[in-house]
N, C-alpha and C positions, 0 to 999 in steps of 0.2 A: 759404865759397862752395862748396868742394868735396863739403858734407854736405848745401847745398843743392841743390844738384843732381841727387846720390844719390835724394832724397828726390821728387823732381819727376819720375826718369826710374822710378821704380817705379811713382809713382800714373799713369802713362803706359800703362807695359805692365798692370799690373793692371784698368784701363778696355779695355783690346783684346783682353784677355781675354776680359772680360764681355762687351762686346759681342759678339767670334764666339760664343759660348758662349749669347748670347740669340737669335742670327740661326739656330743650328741648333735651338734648342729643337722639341720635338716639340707641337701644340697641337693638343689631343681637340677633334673635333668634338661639338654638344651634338646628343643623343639625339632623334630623332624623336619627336612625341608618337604614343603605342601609339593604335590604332584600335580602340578596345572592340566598337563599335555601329558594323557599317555596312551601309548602307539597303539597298534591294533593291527596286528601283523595276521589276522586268518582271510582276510582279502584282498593280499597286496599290500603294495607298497604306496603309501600314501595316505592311510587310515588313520585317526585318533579316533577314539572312545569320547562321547556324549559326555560331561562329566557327570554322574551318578547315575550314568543308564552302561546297558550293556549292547547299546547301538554303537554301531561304527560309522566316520565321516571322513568324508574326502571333499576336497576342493581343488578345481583345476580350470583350465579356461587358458584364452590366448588373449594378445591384441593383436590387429592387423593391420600394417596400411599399404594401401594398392594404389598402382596408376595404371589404369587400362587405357590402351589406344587401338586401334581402328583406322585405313586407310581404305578407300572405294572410290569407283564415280558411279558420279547421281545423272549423268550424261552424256553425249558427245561434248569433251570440251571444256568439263567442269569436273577438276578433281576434287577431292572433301576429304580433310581429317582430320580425326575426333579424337580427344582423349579426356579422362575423368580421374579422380582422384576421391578416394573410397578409403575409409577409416569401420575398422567392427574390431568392436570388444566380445567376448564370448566364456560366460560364467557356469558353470555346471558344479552341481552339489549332489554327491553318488551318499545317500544313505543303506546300511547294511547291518542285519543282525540275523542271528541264527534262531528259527523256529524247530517243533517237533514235525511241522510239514516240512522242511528246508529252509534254505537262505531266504529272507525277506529281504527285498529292495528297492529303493526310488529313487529316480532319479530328476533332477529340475535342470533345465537349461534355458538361461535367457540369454539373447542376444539383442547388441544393439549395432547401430552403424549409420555414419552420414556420409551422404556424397552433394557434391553440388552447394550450396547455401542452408541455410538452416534449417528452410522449412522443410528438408528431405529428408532430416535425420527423423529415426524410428528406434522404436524399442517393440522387441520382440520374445513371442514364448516358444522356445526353437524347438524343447522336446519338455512332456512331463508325464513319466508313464512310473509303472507298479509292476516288479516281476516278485513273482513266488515258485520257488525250485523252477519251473520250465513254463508256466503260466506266466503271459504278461498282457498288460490291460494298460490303454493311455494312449497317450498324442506322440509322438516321432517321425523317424525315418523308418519303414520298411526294409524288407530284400532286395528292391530295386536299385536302393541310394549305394549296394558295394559294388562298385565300376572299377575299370582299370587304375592306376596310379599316375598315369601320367593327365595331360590338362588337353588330348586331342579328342579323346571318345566322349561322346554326347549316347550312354544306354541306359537313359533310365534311373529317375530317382524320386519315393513320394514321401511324402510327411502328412501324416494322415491320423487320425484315428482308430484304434485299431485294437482285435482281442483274439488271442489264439493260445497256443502250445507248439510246443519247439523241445525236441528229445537229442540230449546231446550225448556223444562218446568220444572217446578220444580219437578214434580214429571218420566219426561223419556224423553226423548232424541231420533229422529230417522234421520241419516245422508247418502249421496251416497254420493262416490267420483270417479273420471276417475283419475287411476294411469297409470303412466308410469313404466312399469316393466323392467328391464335391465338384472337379472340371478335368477337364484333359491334362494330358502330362505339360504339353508345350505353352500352352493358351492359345496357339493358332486358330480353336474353333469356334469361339466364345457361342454360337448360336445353336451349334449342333449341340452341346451337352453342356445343359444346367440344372440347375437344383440342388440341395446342400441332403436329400434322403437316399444318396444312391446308395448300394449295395456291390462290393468286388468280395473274390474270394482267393487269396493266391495261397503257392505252397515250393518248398525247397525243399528239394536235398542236393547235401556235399557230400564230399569225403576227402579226406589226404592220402594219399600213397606216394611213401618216401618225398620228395621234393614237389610233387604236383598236388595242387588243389582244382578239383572241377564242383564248378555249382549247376545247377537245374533249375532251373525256376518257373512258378506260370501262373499267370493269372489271367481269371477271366470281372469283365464290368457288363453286370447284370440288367443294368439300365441303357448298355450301348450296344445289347447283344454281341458280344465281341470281346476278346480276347490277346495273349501275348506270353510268346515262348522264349525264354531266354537262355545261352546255354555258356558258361565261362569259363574258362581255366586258368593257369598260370603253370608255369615252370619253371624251377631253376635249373637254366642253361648256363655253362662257361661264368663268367663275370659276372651277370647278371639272368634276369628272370624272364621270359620272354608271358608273355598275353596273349590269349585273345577272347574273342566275344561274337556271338550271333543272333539276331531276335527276327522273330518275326510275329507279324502281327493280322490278325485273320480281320480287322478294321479300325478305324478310331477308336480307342476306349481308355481311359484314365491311365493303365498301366503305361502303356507307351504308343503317342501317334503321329511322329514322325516319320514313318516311311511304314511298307509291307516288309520290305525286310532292310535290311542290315548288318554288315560285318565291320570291325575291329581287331585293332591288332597292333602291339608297340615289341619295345624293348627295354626296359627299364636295365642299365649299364651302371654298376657301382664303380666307379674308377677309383675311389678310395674311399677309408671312412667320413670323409667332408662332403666328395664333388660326385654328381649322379647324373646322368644323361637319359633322357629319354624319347627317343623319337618314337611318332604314333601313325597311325593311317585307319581312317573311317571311308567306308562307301555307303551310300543309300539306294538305295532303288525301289518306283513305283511310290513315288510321294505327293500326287493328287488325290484329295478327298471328296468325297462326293460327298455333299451336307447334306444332302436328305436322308440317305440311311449310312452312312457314315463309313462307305465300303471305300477301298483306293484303288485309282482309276489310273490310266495312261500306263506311261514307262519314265514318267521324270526321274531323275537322276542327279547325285550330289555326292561329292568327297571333298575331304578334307586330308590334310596332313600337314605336320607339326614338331616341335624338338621342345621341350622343356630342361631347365639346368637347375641343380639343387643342390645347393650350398650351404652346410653349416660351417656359418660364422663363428658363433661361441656354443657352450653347454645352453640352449637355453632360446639360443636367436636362428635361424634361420631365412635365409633370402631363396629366392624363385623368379623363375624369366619363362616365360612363355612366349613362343614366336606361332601363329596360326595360318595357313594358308588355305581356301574354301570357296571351291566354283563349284555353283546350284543352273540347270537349267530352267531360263525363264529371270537370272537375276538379272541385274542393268551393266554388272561387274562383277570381277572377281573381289576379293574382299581378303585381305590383308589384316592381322590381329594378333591381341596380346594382350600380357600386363606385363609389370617386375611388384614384386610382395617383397615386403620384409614383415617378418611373423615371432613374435614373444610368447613362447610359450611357457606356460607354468603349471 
């Protein structure tokens, strides 16, 4: 009994052991899960946060591939048609953070694309500029490059260098900028205007009232003595938004040298949320140049008109047709044109 007992008062203290021995135990708490990605919702939708900055980042860009064609004659007798097939990838990185001046911004866009054989593919630096609140300084598009929506008007588009201000409200917008001009808008004139030191000066104003947007625009190119008026609007009609467009141009000069003047005008028709319709119509008129001082001469004459269809496929994918129709006096032919696109965006 006595080795009984022995035995009973150890497995005693040995349990009172364990148990203080488990009541002090130290227990790790489990690790937080780490925050790789976190959003950045004060400029939209698409932003993450830099990880240890309080910059914000977006990433977005397409792929594209196109088949353009072409049908004309090159004489009595000989019909000809051409068609080509075109690939561009297109990458853009929108950097954003807030100063005591305001928003700071940059933005990078490169593009690439091949058509034809290998040696035609390029890489490119599509846009790469700096805004501060209303200040922006850099390489891009201009006021020129916002035209109609549909694929028939030809008004106007530069990418250029450039430094100005631009005052916005919600209800209109008015901006100057000093561009650096480098050739004409089309390249038609290669000999009338070169050099990479020219000087333009253009300026906008918009505004919106209820469903209508009209812009203003003008620029003059200092090195071609000569200038270009541009005046746009848009409405929403019925179904859809109806356009138009008018320029004119006092002679050749980087803004725009396609013609003295110019009108446009479409219908962009939402038939659902997939399928869109858009027929368009341009005229030209007074589209001879005189290369010596670079004024337009005669009364030549051009129109076009056109139907584009736009399709989304999925969240994401979208397809395009373009059909073009376009008799210039002095051509050989009329001229017959298009592409079809299928376009990923992301």
């Amino acid at each position: 009994m006595h080795m009984k007992s022995l035995l009973l008062a150890s497995s005693a203290a040995l349990m009172a052991v364990s148990t203080a021995q488990a009541a002090d135990a130290i227990v790790a708490a489990e690790p937080e899960p780490m925050e790789y990605v976190r959003v950045c919702d004060a400029f939209g939708t698409g932003y993450f946060y830099i990880p240890g900055t309080e910059t914000c980042l977006k990433i977005n860009g397409y792929v594209r591939a196109q088949l353009d064609w072409s049908s004309f004659d090159r004489g009595p007798g000989v019909d000809d048609f051409d068609w080509n097939a075109r690939t561009r990838g297109l990458l853009t990185v929108n950097a954003k953070s807030d100063t005591e001046l305001g928003a700071l911004a940059s933005t990078i866009t490169v593009r690439t694309w091949a058509e034809g054989d290998a040696t035609q593919n390029s890489l490119d630096l599509d846009e790469a500029f700096i805004t501060l609140g209303g200040f922006r300084a850099g390489y891009g598009y201009n006021y020129w490059d916002n035209d109609l929506s549909g694929e028939t008007d030809d008004i106007g588009s530069n990418r250029i260098n450039q430094i100005g201000y631009e005052f916005t409200t919600d209800a209109f917008s008015v901006g100057i900028f000093a561009d650096e001009l480098t050739k004409t808008y089309s390249d038609l004139f290669p000999g009338y205007y070169t050099g990479n030191d020219n000087v333009g000066i253009e300026g906008q104003i918009s505004g919106t009232f209820g469903g209508i947007k009209a812009y203003l625009l003008g620029g003059y190119d200092f090195a071609a003595e000569n200038g270009s008026v541009r005046a746009l609007m848009t409405a929403d009609i019925g179904p859809g938004q109806l356009g138009l467009a008018g320029i004119y141009s006092s002679g050749a000069n980087a803004y725009y040298d396609l013609a003295e003047w110019t009108v446009a005008a479409q219908y962009a028709l939402k038939v659902n949320d997939k399928f869109g319709i858009t027929p368009g119509v341009q005229y030209w008129w007074n589209r001879d140049v005189n290369l010596a001082n670079g004024d337009f001469s005669g009364d030549s004459e051009a129109w076009r008109a056109g139907v584009t269809l736009d399709y989304a496929i999925t969240a994401g994918l979208d397809s395009k047709v373009s059909v073009q129709y376009t008799e210039e006096d002095g051509a050989a032919a009329d001229v017959w044109s298009g592409f079809f696109r299928l376009q990923r965006t992301f």
